[in-house]
PAKE-558907 format. One record per residue (C-alpha): x, y, z; residue in one letter. Coordinates in steps of 0.02 Angstrom, whole numbers, padded with zeros to 5 digits, always signed. Each point is the difference from the previous one (the first is absolute). Layout:
N
XYZA...
***
This chain:
442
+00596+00034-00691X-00022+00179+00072X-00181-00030+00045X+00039-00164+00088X+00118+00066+00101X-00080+00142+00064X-00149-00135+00040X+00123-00100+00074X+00105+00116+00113X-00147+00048+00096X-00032-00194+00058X+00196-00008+00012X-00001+00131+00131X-00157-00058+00088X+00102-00167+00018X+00128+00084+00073X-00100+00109+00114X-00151-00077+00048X+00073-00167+00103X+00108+00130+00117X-00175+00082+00026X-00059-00162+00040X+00132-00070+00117X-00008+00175+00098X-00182-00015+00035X-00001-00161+00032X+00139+00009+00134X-00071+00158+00071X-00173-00113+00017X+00108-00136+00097X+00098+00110+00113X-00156+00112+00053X-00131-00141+00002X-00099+00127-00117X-00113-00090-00124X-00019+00134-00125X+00202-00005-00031X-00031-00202-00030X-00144+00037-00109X+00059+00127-00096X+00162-00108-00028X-00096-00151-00065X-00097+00090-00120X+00156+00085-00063X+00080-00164-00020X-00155-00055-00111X+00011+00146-00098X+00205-00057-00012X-00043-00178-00075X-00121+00074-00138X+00122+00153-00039X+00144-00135-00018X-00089-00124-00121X-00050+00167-00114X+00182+00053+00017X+00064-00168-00061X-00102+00000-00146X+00071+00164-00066X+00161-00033+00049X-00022-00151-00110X-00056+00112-00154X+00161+00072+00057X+00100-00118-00017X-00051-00061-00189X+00000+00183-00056X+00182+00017+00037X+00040-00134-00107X-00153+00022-00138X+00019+00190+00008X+00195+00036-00009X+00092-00139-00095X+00129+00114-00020X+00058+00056+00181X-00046-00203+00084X+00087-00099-00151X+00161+00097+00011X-00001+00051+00177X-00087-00130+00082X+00154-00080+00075X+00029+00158+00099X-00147+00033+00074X-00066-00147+00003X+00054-00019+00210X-00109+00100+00092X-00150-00041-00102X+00038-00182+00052X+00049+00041+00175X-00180+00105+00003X-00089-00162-00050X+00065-00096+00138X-00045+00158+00100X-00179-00026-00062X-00021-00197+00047X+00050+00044+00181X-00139+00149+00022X-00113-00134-00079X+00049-00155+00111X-00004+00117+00160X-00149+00112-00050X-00103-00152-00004X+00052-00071+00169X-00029+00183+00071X-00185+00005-00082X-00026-00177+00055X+00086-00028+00151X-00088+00136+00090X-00102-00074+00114X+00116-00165+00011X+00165+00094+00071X+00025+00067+00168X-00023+00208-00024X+00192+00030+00010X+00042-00144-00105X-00118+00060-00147X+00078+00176+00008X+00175-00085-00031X-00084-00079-00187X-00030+00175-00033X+00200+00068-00032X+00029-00140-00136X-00128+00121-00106X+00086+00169+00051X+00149-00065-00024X-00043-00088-00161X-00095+00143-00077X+00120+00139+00026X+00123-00120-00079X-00094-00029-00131X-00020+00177-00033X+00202+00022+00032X+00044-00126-00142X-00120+00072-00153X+00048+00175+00036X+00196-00054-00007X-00054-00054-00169X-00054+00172-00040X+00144+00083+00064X+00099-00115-00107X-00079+00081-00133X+00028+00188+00060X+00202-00057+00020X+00030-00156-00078X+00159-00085+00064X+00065-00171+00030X+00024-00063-00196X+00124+00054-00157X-00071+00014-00171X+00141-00085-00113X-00019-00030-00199X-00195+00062+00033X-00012-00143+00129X-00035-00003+00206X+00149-00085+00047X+00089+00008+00206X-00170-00025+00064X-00007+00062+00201X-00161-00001+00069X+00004+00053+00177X+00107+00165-00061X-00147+00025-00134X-00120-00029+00152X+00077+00127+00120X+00061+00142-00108X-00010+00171+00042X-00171+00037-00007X-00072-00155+00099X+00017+00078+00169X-00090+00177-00029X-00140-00088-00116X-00006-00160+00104X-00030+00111+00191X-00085+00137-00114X-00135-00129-00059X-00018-00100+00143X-00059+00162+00108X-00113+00046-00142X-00076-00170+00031X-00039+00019+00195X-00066+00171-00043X-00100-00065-00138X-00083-00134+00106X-00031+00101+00165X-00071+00133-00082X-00123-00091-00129X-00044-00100+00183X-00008+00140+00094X-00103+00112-00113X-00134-00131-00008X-00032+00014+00204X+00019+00192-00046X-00165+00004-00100X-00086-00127+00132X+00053+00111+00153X-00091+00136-00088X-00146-00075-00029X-00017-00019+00191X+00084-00168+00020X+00105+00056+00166X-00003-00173+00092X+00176-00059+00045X+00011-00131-00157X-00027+00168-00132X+00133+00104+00093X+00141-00166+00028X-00034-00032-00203X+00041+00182-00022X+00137+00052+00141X+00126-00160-00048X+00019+00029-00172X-00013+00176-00004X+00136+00027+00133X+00099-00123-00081X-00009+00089-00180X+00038+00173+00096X+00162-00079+00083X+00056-00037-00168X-00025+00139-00081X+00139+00110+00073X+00121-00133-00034X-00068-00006-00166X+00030+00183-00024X+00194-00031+00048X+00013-00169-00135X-00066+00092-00116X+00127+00151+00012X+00126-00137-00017X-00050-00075-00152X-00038+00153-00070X+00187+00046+00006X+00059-00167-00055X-00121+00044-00159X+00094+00168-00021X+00185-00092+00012X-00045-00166-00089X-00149+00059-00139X+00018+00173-00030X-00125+00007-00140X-00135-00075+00087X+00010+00131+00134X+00014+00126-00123X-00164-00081-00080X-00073+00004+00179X+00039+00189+00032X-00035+00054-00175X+00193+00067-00017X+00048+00014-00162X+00152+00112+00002X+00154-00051+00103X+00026+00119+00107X+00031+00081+00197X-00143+00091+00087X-00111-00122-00059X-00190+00011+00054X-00140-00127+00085X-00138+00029-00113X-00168-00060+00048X-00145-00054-00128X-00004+00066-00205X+00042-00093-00134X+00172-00017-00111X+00011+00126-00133X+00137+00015-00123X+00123+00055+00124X-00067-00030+00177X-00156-00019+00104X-00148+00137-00044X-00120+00047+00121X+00098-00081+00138X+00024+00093+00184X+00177+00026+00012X+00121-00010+00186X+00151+00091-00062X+00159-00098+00044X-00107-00120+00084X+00065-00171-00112X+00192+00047+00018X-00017+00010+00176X-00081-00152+00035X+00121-00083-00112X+00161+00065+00079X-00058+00111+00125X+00068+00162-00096X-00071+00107-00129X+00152+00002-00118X-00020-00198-00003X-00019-00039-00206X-00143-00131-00041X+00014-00083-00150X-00159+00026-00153X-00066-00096-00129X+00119+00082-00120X+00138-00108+00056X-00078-00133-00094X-00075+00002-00179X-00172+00026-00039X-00043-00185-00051X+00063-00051+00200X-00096+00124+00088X-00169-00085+00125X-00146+00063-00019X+00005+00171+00096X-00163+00036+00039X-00089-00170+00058X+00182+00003+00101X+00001+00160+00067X-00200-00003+00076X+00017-00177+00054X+00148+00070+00123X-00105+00157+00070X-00154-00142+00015X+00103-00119+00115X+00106+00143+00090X-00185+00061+00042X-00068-00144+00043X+00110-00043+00125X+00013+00171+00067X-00197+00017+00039X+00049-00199+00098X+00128+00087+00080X-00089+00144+00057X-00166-00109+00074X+00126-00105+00084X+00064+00166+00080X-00203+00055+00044X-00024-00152+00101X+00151+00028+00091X-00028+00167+00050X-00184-00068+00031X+00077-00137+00124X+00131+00114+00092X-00154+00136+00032X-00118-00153+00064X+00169-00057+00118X+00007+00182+00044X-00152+00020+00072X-00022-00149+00075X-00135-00089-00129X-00002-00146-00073X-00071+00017-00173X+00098+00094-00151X-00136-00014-00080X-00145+00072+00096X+00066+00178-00033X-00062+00152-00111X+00066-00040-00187X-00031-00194+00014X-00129-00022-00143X+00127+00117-00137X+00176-00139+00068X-00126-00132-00019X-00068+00057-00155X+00202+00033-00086X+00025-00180+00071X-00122-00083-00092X+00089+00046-00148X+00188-00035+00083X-00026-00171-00095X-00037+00084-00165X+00153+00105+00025X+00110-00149+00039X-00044-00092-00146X+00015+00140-00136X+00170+00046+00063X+00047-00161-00014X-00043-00023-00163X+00054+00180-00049X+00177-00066+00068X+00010-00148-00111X-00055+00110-00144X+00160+00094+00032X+00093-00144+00034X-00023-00063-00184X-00040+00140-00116X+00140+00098+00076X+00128-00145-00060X-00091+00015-00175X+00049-00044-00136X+00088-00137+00064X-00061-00165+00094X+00172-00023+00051X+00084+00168+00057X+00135+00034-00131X-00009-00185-00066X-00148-00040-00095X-00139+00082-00045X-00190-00004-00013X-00007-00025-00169X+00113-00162-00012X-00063-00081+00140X-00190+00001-00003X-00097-00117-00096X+00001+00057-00175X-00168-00111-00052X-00175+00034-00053X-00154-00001+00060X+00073+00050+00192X-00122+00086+00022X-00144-00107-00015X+00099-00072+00161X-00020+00177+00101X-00197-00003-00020X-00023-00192+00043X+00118+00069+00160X-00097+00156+00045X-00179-00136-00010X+00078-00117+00122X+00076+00138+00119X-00169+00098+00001X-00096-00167+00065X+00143-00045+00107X-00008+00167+00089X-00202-00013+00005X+00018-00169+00082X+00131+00038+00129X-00079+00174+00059X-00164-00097+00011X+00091-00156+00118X+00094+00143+00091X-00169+00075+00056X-00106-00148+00028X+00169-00034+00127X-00017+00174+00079X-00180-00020+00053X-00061-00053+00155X-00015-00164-00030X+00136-00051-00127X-00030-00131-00104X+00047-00151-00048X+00046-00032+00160X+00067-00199+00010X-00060-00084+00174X+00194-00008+00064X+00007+00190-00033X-00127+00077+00102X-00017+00189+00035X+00090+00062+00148X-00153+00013+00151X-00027+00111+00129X+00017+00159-00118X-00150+00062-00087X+00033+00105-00147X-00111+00162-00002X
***
């Protein structure tokens, strides 16, 4: 289940991402009359329909591994989430239906009229991304049921659906997702722009997602200082997991790196006071440890603790070239130029952007890993745990290798597609969906 998620997510965000790309270069192509906007757009929204069918197959796998997988958590709590999985379904058909009139449509529409087919997929796939993380916040604060004789009974699904963690998780993901997708875009026209691909089509690819992913990140920064205190009011032992605390006490510090010893993190670089500030802006403010908690309760510190620093990191180097282009721009403004990048130190920000998609993704995935092993060992925070609600069966694991052989050739197949679509002539290319003209790529 782990591995297919963290295949999955990645197509997830791209879903989210990519068709906001799209509709911005393709309405930048119609108001300037510039054909490499149009172009670029078109082959974006190619790369959209083959991304989407690969996505619905592993959201598929999904789908039958909740139910194969965890017997325990779906047959006794399926009632209560069982909402905004089936709102996220319908959320699905509608990006389907209007993803194929988009892809189809294209040359059949009037220009404006096309870009309108466009918001049923934004709006669709961030919704579908709102509803399955609600589901996961259920399971960091579950709410809206009562457990009576050792049955679910007063069954309220919309206060399951939007309990106290949905909002930070729900906005914290959704931003992850835009960054995700600009990034992984824009680090592709990254590598081509430095190979000597400067035409207008390279530099569009790269400038709209790229200054897209850098608008998010500061918000991102803010969101994630939210949830970060909802984690320290509503899980304390996850945050204590995720700061390597394992003594309650005041004057607590941020450590950075090591590993968990038998007391605390070794070999860790230590910011004295810096976690009881950030929790309640004074030193004297006490964070609870792991001791409040017995042994046997306790997530797994380490894998916890580094996944943190890894995402915290991550986003920090986003934030920071987000921050280099900026400066880059006002300097160009400044002087009265045009180009941010035609200055000294181009090839080194082009070179760290290349690998701004890299970044994106394993902060991402370090985030989920925190998500879920800091809420370890239970499935259910507080309620049930691992251990009664996964499949207890044999022979599971026969099931994990079978996985990993179709996942390797489905990830051969779509990077293949995904480049034979990025050439200069993509192909297949049906007779109603011809190239944009008038733009030769160089």
């Amino acid at each position: 289940m782990g591995f297919s998620l963290a295949w999955h997510i990645i197509l997830a965000c791209l879903g989210v991402g990519l068709p906001l790309l799209t509709l911005i270069a393709e309405w930048w192509g119609v108001r300037t009359g510039d054909s490499s906007y149009r172009l670029l757009a078109r082959r974006w929204a190619r790369a959209m329909g083959v991304l989407f069918a690969v996505g619905a197959v592993s959201g598929t796998v999904l789908s039958f591994e909740m139910g194969l997988l965890w017997p325990g958590l779906m047959g006794r709590y399926g009632q209560v989430i069982g909402l905004p999985f089936a709102i996220e379904g319908i959320a699905f058909f509608i990006e389907a239906i209007f993803l194929g009139i988009y892809l189809y449509a294209w040359d059949r529409l009037p220009p404006r009229v096309h870009m309108l087919t466009a918001i049923p997929i934004i709006v669709a796939g961030v919704a579908s991304a709102f509803f399955v993380v609600c589901a996961n916040a259920w399971m960091n604060q579950p709410r809206g049921f009562t457990v009576r004789h050792g049955r679910v009974v007063d069954v309220d699904p919309l206060a399951a659906m939007f309990n106290p963690a949905s909002p930070p998780q729900t906005v914290h993901m959704i931003l992850a997702a835009l960054m995700v997708a600009s990034f992984l875009t824009a680090s592709v026209y990254a590598v081509a722009l430095l190979r000597g691909r400067t035409d207008r089509y390279h530099r569009a690819g790269f400038f709209i997602p790229f200054v897209l992913g850098a608008v998010v990140s500061p918000v991102q920064l803010v969101v994630g200082d939210w949830i970060a205190r909802f984690v320290a009011d509503y899980q304390p032992v996850k945050l204590a997991a995720m700061e390597g605390v394992f003594t309650t006490s005041s004057h607590v510090p941020i450590t950075l790196g090591g590993i968990a010893g038998d007391h605390g993190i070794k070999y860790g670089l230590e910011i004295p006071n810096g976690l009881s500030l950030l929790v309640g802006f004074s030193p004297s403010t006490v964070v609870e440890g792991l001791n409040q908690v017995p042994p046997a309760l306790r997530p797994p510190v380490t894998g916890t603790h580094l996944a943190f620093d890894l995402m915290v990191l991550g986003g920090l180097f986003l934030l920071g070239l987000g921050a280099w282009l900026l400066l880059a721009w006002w300097r160009t403004r400044r002087r009265g130029e045009t180009d941010p990048l035609a200055r000294r130190g181009t090839r080194l920000f082009l070179w760290l952007a290349s690998f701004s998609g890299l970044a994106a993704v394993v902060s991402l995935e370090c985030g989920w890993v925190v998500t879920e092993e800091g809420r370890q060992p239970w499935v259910v925070q507080g309620v049930l745990s691992v251990r009664d609600a996964v499949n207890p069966a044999p022979g599971l694991m026969i099931g994990l290798w079978l996985l990993l052989a179709v996942y390797a050739a489905m990830t051969v197949a779509t990077v293949y597609v995904l480049r034979r679509l990025a050439g200069e002539r993509p192909v297949p290319v049906a007779p109603q969906e011809a190239d944009v003209t008038g733009y030769p790529v160089v």
